[in-house]
C-alpha positions as CSV (number, residue, x, y, z in Angstrom):
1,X,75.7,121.2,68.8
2,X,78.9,119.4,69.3
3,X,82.1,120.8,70.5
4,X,83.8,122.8,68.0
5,X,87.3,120.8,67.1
6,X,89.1,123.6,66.0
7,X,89.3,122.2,62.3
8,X,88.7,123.7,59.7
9,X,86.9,122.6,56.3
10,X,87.6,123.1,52.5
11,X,84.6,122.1,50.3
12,X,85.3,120.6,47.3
13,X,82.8,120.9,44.9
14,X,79.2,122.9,44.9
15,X,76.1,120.4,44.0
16,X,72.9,119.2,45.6
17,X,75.0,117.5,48.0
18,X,77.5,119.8,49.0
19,X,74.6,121.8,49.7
20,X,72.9,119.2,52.4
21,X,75.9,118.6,54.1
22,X,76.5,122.1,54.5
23,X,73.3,122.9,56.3
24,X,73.9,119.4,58.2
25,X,77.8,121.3,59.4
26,X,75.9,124.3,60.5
27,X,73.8,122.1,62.8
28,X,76.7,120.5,64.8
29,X,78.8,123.7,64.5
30,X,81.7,122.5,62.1
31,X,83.7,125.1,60.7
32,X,83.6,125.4,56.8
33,X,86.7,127.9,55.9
34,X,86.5,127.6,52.7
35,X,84.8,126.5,49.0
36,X,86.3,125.2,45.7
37,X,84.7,125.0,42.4
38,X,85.9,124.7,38.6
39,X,83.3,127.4,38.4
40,X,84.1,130.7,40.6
41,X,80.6,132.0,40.4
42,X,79.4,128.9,41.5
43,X,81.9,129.3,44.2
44,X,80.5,132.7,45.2
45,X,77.3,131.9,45.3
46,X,77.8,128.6,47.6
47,X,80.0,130.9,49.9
48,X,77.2,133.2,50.0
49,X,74.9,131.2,50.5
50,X,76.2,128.9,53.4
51,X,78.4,132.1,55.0
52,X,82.3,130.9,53.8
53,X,84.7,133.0,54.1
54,X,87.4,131.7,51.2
55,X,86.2,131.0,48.1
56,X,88.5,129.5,45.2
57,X,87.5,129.1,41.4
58,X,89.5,126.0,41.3
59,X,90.7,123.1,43.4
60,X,94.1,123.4,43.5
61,X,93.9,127.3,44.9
62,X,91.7,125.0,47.7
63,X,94.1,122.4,48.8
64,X,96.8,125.3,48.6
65,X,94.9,127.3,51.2
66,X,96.9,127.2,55.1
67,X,93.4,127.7,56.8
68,X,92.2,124.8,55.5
69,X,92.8,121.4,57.4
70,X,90.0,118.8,55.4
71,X,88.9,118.7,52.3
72,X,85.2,117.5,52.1
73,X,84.9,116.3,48.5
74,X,81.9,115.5,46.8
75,X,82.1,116.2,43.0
76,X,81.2,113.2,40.3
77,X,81.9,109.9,40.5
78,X,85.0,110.0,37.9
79,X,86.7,112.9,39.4
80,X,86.9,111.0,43.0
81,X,90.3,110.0,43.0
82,X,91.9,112.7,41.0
83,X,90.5,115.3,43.3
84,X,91.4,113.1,46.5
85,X,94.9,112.5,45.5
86,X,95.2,116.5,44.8
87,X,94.1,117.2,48.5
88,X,96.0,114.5,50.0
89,X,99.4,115.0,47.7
90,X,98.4,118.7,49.8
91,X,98.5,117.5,53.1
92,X,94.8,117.8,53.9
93,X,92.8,114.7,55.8
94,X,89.6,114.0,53.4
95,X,86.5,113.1,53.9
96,X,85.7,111.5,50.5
97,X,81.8,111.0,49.0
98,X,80.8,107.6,48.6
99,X,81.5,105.8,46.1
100,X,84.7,106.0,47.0
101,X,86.1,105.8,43.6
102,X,85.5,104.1,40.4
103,X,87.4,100.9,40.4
104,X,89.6,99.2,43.5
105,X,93.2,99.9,41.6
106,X,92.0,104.0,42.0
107,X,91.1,103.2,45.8
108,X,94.5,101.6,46.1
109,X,96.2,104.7,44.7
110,X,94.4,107.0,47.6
111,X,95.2,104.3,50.1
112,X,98.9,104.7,49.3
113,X,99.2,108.2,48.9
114,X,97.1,108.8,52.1
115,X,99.7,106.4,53.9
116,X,103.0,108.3,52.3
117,X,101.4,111.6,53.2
118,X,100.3,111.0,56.8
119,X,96.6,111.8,56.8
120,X,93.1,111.1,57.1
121,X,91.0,109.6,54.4
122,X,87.4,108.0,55.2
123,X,84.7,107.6,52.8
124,X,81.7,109.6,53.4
125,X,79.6,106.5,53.9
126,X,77.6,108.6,56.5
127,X,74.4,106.1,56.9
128,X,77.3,104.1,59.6
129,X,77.2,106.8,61.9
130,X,73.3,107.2,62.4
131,X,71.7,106.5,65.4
132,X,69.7,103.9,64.4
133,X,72.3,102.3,62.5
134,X,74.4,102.2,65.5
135,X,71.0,100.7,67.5
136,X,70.9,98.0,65.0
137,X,74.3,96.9,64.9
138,X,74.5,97.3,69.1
139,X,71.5,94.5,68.9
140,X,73.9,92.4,66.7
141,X,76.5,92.8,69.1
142,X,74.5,91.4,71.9
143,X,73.7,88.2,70.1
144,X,69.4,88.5,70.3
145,X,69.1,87.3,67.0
146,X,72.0,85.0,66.9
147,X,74.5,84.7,64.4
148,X,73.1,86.4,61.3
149,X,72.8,84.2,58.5
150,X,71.2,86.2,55.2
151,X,70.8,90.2,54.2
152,X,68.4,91.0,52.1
153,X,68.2,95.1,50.4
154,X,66.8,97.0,48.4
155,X,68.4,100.2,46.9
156,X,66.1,101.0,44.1
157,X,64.9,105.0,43.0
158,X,62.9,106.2,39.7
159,X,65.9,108.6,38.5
160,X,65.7,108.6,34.8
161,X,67.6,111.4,32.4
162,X,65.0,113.9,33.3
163,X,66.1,113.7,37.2
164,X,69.6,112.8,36.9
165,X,71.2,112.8,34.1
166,X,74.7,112.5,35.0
167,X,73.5,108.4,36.5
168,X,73.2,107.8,33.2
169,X,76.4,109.0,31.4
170,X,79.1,106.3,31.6
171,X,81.9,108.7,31.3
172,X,81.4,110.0,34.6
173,X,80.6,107.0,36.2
174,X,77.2,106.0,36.3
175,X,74.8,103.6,36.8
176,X,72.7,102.5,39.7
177,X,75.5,100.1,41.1
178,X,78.1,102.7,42.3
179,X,75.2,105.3,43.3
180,X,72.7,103.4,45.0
181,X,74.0,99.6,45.0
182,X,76.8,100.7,47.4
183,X,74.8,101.5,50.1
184,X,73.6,97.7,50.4
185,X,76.6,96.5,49.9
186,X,78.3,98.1,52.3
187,X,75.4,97.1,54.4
188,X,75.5,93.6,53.3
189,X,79.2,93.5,53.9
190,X,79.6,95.6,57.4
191,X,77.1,92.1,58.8
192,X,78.5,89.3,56.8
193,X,82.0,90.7,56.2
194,X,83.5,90.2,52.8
195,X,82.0,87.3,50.4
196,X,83.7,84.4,49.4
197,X,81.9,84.6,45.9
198,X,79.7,87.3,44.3
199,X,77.3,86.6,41.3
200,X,75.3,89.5,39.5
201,X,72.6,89.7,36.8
202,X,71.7,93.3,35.3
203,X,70.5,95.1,32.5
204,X,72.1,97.9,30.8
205,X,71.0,100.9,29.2
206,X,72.3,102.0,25.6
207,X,74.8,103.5,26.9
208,X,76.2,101.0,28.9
209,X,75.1,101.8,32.7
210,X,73.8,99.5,34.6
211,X,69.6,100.5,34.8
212,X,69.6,97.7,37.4
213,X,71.3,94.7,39.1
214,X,70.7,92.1,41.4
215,X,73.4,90.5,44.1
216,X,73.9,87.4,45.3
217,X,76.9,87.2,48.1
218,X,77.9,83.6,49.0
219,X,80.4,83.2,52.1
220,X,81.8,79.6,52.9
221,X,80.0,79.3,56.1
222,X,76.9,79.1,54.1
223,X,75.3,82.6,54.7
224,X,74.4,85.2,51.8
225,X,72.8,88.5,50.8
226,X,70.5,89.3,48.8
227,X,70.8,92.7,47.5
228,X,69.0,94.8,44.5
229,X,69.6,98.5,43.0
230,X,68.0,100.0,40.3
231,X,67.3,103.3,38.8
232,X,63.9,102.7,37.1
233,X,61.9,101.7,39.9
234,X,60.9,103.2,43.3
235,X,61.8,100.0,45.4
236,X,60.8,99.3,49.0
237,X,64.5,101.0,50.5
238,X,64.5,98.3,53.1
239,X,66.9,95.8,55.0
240,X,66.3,92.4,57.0
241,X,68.7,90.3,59.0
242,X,68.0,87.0,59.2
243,X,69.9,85.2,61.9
244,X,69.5,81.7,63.9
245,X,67.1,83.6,66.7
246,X,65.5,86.4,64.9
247,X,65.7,89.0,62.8
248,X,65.8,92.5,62.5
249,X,63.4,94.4,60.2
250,X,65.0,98.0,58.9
251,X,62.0,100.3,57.5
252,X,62.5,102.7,54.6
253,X,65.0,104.4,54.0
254,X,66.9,101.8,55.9
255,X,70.3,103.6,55.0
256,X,69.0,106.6,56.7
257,X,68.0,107.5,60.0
258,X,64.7,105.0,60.2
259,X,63.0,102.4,62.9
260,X,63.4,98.7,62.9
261,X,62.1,96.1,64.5
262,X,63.4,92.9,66.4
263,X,61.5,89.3,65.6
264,X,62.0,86.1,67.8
265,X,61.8,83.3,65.6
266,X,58.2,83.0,66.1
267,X,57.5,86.8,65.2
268,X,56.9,88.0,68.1
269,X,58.6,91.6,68.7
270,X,61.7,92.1,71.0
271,X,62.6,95.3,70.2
272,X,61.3,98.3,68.6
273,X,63.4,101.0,67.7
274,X,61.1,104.1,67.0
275,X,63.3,107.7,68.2
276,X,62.5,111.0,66.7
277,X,64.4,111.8,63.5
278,X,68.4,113.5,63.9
279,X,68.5,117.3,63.0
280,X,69.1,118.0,59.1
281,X,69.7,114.6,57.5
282,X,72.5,113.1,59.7
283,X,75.8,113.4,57.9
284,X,76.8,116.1,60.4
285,X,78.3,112.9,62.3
286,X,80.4,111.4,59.9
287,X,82.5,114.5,60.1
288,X,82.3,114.6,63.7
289,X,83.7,111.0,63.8
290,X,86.5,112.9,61.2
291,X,87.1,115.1,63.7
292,X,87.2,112.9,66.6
293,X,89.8,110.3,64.5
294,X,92.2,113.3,64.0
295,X,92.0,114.5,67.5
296,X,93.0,110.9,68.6
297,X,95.7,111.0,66.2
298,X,94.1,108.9,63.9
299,X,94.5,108.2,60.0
300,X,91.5,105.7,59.1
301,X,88.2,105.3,61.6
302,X,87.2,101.9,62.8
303,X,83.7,102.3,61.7
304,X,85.0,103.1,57.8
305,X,88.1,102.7,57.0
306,X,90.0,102.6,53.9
307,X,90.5,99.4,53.7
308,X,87.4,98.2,53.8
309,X,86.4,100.9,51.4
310,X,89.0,99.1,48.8
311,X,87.8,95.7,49.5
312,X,84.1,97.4,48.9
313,X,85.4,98.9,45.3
314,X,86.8,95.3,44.6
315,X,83.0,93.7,45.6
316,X,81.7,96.6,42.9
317,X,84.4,95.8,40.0
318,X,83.1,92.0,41.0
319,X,79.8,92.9,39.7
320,X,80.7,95.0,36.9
321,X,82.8,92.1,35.6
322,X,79.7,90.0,36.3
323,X,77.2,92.5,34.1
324,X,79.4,93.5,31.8
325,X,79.7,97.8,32.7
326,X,83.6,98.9,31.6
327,X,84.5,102.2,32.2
328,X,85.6,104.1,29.0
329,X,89.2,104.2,30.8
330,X,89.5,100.1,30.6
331,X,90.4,98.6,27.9
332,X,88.5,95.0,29.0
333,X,86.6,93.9,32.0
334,X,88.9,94.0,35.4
């Protein structure tokens, strides 16, 4: 349990996700106030279900509630930054699903507003405030591997039509990239910072989402990372660093709370990380670290902020450019 901040929470949106963040809340003793959903049944029944007092059968009676202070979002890809610039244009802080949006001019438009408005906005890239993600970038910090010079990850699930069908619907965003891809990326790019060029291979399906890609990032300094997503395959879910002294070896799901293990250059272990696994999933803590940026008076956090979440759209629309995915709102490739 955490302390209790005194904030209170609108949930935007009722799918399979809303649902395991929800239980993850009621683990650390967040508040949710209240629920939104295009469908008031749907509504009721997530209210019921996770004990919410307000329930709203659309998002604008959400935003327009006084008890609610955030706005967890978490509906489909294409609605990201219509629904975040509702809550914001509101005056709510927002904790907004990864991917962010669907293309860096839409994460530019939340960055504004969020700035004009004077609140919160962090993308719910929760795997950065893990435990073992904070372990492995604490090793980093000390330098036992030296300066890290190549990533390599793997994002790759068997999700076909039958699973999930809205992956493979271009109108509302799909494809493995913006799903799954992010998550190395963002990986790739929280280690080696941005890339100084970004080349992509990938095949698309009939309807014009990527089924998989693969990633090469190329920084002037002569490091790179090696990254792969796809939706046809169960991949291996892993991560290594390699850097001048070492490396560090994340095990599956290296995105979520895992183990790793620290090499010398001569494979012989440093470190082994191996600690029981959080409560509920862990994204209970990237609300916490919400809640602590607002309490400090903060409008972006320093593990996630917006910015970096617009430079990580602009890495994405680098790779759609690369394999040929446009979004049925562009009229050519970015």
């Amino acid at each position: 349990m955490v302390k209790k901040s005194g904030l209170r929470w609108g949930y935007m949106g009722t799918g399979r996700i809303a649902h395991i963040v929800a239980e993850d809340f009621k683990i650390a003793g967040l508040h949710i106030q209240a629920v939104g959903s295009r469908n008031l049944e749907s509504a009721q029944s997530f209210a019921e279900t996770h004990g919410i007092d307000d329930v709203h059968g659309s998002y604008a009676e959400l935003v327009a509630n006084p008890n609610v202070d955030i706005v967890y979002i978490s509906t489909l890809n294409h609605l990201h930054c219509e629904n975040a610039l509702l809550a914001i244009n509101a005056g709510k802080h927002v904790l907004l699903e990864k991917p962010f949006t669907m293309d860096a001019k839409q994460a530019l438009k939340i960055q504004k507003a969020a700035r004009e408005k004077n609140v919160f906005v962090m993308e719910a890239m929760w795997t950065r405030f893990l435990p073992s993600m904070e372990a492995v970038f604490e090793v980093l910090k000390k330098g036992t591997i030296g300066k890290p010079n190549l990533v390599i990850a793997d994002h790759s699930q068997y999700l076909p039509p039958e699973i999930s069908a809205r992956l493979w619907k271009l109108e509302q965003g799909g494809g493995a990239l913006l799903d799954l891809g992010i998550y190395p990326v963002s990986f790739a790019a929280r280690v080696l910072g941005l890339p100084d060029e970004v080349l992509a291979v990938g095949r698309l399906s009939f309807e014009g989402v990527d089924e998989s890609t693969s990633m090469l990032f190329y920084y002037e300094d002569g490091s790179q990372a090696a990254l792969t997503t796809s939706a046809l395959v169960a991949g291996p879910v892993t991560a290594t660093i390699l850097g001048e002294k070492g490396s560090i070896e994340i095990d599956n799901t290296f995105y979520a709370q895992t183990t790793f293990t620290v090499y010398d250059n001569e494979r012989k272990v440093i470190q082994r990380y191996d600690t029981p696994p959080v409560p509920g999933t862990g994204r209970q803590f990237q609300a916490i670290e919400a809640e602590r940026c607002i309490a400090a008076g903060l409008l972006e956090s320093p593990v996630m902020s917006v910015e970096e979440s617009v430079d990580l759209m602009q890495i994405l629309d680098d790779v759609r450019l690369e394999i040929g995915v446009v979004w049925d709102y562009e009229d050519e490739l970015i």
